[in-house]
N, C-alpha and C positions, 0 to 999 in steps of 0.2 A: 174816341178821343186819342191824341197822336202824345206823344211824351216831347219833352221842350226839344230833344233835335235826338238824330237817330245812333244808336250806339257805333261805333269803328274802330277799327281796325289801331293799335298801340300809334302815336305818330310822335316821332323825335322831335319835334319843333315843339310840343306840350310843354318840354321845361322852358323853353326859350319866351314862349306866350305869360307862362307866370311869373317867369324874371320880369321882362317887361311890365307887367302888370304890378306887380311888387313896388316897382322902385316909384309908377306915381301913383301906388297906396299908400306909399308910407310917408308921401312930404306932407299929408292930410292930417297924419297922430300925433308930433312932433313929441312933446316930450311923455304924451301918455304912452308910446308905442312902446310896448317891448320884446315882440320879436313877430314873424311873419313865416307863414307855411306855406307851400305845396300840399294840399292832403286833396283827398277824393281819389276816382281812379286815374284820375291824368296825371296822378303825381305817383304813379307805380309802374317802373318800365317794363312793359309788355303784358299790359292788362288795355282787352279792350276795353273805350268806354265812350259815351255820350260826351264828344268834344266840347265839354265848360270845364274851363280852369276853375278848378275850385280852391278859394282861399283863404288861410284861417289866420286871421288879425289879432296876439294877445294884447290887449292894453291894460293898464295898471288898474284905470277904473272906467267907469262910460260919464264922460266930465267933456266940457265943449264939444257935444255934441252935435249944436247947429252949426258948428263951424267944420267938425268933419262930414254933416249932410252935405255942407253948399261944396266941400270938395270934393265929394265923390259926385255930387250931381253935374260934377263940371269933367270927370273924367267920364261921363254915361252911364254911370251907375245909379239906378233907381233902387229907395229903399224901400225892402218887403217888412210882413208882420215880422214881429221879434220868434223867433224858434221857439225861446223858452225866457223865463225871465234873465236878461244878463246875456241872453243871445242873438246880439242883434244882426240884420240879413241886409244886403244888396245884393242886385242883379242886374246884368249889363247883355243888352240883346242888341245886336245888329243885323239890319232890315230884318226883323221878326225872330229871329235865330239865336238863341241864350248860347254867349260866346263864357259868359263867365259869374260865378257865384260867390261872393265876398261874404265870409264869417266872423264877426266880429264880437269876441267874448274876455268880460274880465277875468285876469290872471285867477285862475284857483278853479273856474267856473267845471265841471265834469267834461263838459263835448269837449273841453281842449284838449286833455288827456285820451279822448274816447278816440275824437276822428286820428291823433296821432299815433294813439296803438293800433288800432285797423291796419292805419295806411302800411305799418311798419310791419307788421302780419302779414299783407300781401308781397310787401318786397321781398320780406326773408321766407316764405313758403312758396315753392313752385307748385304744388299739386293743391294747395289753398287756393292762390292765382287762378287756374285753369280752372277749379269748382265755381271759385264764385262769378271768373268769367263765361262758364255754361249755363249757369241759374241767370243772368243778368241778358244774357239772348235768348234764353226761353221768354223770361221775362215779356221781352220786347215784342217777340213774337204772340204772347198772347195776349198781348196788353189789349183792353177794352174802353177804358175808363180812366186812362189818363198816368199820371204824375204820383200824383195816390197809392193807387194802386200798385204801382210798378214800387215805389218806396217801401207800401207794407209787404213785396212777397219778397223783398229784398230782408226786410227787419230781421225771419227769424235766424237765417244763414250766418248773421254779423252777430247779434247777439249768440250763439253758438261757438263763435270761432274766438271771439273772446272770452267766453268762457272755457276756452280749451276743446268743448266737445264736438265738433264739427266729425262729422264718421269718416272714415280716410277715405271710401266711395260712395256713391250714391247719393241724398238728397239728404236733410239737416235731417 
């Protein structure tokens, strides 16, 4: 089982795709929205990564909700299960191909804090950077079993590196 598309090479157009992507996510939240990220690895320059724009939507609460489904089902974003409670998912594939992943969580919620310390861990550590972009091609390389799996041998490195303990060489 193949993972939603194959990991590459850093590409500068990645900020341009989620500027884009932003401005018609956000005529969707109107007055819940309060603010919109870049996070994942496309939003770290010079981490390779599985080209989806991943993006993180804080809103005030999760309130007209059918009315931001029918707009995001109007830009091609289909919504997936909720992550966690208060963490709700979309994902937007063109011709079969996951161009982008929209996270949508209320203000205070943990992953908002989580994926924005990550992301900001990878920008400000270059020897982090390169670790978690050689675990993340092995990764790929031995993947079996999908999306899953690739995510769980992903877990222990990130939990690690947030916690401070990531080892300066070698594997978590």
């Amino acid at each position: 089982m193949k993972l939603t598309s194959q990991i590459r090479p850093y590409d500068n157009q990645w900020p341009e795709r989620y500027l884009a992507a932003r401005a018609g996510i956000a005529q969707g939240f109107g007055s819940e929205l309060i603010d919109i990220h870049h996070v994942g690895s496309t939003g770290v320059p010079g981490l390779a990564a599985k080209p989806e724009i991943d993006v993180l939507v804080v809103v005030q609460a999760h309130r007209e909700t059918a009315a931001r489904h029918a707009h995001m089902q109007a830009l091609g974003y289909v919504r997936g299960s909720d992550l966690s409670p208060g963490h709700h998912f979309y994902r937007r594939d063109v011709d079969g191909i996951r161009t982008h992943k929209v996270h949508v969580c209320a203000q205070g919620h943990p992953q908002i804090a989580w994926m924005l310390r990550f992301r900001d861990l990878l920008r400000s550590d270059d020897d982090l950077r390169q670790r978690y972009q050689a675990l993340k091609l092995e990764l790929e390389a031995t993947n079996r079993d999908g999306i899953g799996e690739y995510l769980a041998g992903k877990a222990p490195f990130i939990e690690a590196a947030m916690r401070g303990q990531v080892p300066s060489q070698g594997g978590v």
